[in-house]
C-alpha positions, 0 to 999 in steps of 0.5 A: 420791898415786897413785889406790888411795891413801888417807889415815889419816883416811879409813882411820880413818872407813872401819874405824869403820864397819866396826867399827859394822857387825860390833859390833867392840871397837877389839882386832880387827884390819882390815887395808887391802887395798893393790891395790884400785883401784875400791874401799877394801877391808878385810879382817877375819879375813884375809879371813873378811868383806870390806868395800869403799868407792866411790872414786867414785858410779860405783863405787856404781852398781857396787855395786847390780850386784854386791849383786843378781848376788851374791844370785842366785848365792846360790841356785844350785849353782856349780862355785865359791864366791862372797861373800855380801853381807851389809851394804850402806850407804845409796845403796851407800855400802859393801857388806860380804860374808862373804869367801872366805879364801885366796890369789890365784891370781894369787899361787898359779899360779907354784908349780902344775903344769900339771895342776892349772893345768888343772883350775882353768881348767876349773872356771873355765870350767864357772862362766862357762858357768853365769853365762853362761845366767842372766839378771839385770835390770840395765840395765848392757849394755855395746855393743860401741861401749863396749867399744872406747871402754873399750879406747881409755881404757887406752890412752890411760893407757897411753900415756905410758909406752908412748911412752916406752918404746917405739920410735916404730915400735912405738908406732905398731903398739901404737896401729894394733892398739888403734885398727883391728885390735882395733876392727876385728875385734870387729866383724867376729866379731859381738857377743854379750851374755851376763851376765859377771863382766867382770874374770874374771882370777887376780887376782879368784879365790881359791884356799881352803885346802880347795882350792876355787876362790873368784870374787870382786869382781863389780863389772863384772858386765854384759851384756858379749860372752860372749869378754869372761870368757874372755880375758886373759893366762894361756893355760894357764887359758885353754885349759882354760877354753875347752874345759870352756866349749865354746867355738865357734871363733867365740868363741874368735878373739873371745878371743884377740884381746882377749888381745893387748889385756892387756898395755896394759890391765894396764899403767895398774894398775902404774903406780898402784903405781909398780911397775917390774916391772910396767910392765916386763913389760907393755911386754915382752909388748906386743911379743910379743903386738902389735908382733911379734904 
């Protein structure tokens, strides 16, 4: 059973509680949500409400972070929607929010123009920057010290596959970049905490059918390194994102060195799915962007 499993039994005392929580009759439709990893998730009303279960008390812990950066956004006019919490269990044993309907972005991007690829990268950017100026007192600061360990971690998920696959020169440059250029460079452009999404990808935003931007999952919100939401795989989104940000050149040569970082860290999720595809294109861009990088 691979990680973002779960059994008929637990699915079963999952949608009981969700069905006591919103007074559902056993007609209603919960569909599982197949790619959670950190959670279970369920869907009602495709996504109308939203209900996620801890696969681990670390997972609780997140969820105090994401109940109490949630309400607060509540409160303020943001370039883009986000949940809104709405049941939360005892200890955070669950949390169930109104949903934003639509698709993923990640799932969208293929079939949009580069204008409009553009246009969301900048109100992606415009909400990092209002996230980034606000001040929330959770006692989650992740270090730069963290992070590289964090980074360590996919690697070393990764790194089956990655030796595998890869020719033992290029294991060896995938494995100096994580270890030495990476860690290296962090620390030489400086660390600079702001209170971040943590996991601001396509993946966790969601494009409405009014065309509205949707960000969701704020289960890493943290004191992270401001370059921490403006880094990843996407350049296009990244660009405008950047750019509407305002981004120094400091920040951005933060950035792009964690998005050479994507690939391995993207990988340990495929491999959950068993998804060849996946991991395929993983270990091709872990050549383009680090081996031959």
């Amino acid at each position: 059973m691979h990680a973002h499993d779960v059994t008929p039994q637990q699915q079963a005392a999952d949608e009981s509680v969700v069905r006591r929580e919103l007074g559902l009759s056993g007609s209603e439709q919960i569909e599982f949500e197949e790619g959670g990893w950190d959670s279970r998730v369920y869907l009602v009303n495709r996504g109308e409400v939203v209900f996620k279960f801890p696969r681990s008390p670390r997972v609780s812990e997140q969820y105090e972070y994401e109940t109490a950066v949630l309400r607060m956004l509540e409160q303020r006019e943001l370039p883009a929607r986000t949940p809104r919490v709405r049941w939360v269990g005892a200890n955070y044993s669950f949390l169930g929010y109104e949903g934003i309907p639509g698709t993923s972005l990640d799932d969208a991007l293929p079939d949009l123009d580069p204008s409009r690829q553009a246009e969301i990268g900048a109100t992606i950017g415009r909400f990092v920057k209002t996230l980034h100026e606000l001040t929330l007192d959770v006692p989650r600061t992740i270090t730069l010290d963290h992070e590289v360990r964090i980074y360590h971690e996919k690697f070393g998920l990764a790194e089956p596959i990655l030796r595998a696959q890869l020719t033992q020169d290029e294991f060896k440059a995938a494995r100096y970049f994580f270890f030495e250029v990476l860690p290296s460079e962090l620390r030489r452009l400086g660390h600079d905490p702001k209170l971040c999404h943590g996991d601001l990808g396509p993946w966790n935003v969601v494009v409405t059918p009014d065309n509205e931007l949707g960000i969701i999952d704020f289960g890493d919100v943290g004191y992270w390194d401001a370059s921490k939401d403006l880094s990843g795989r996407d350049q296009g989104l990244l660009a405008a994102a950047r750019d509407a940000y305002g981004a120094d050149e400091n920040l951005r040569a933060k950035a792009t060195v964690r998005d050479r970082a994507f690939p391995v860290l993207d990988m340990p999720f495929y491999m959950g799915k068993s998804d060849p595809a996946g991991v395929g294109m993983c270990l091709a861009e872990t050549r383009r962007l680090i081996v031959h990088g």
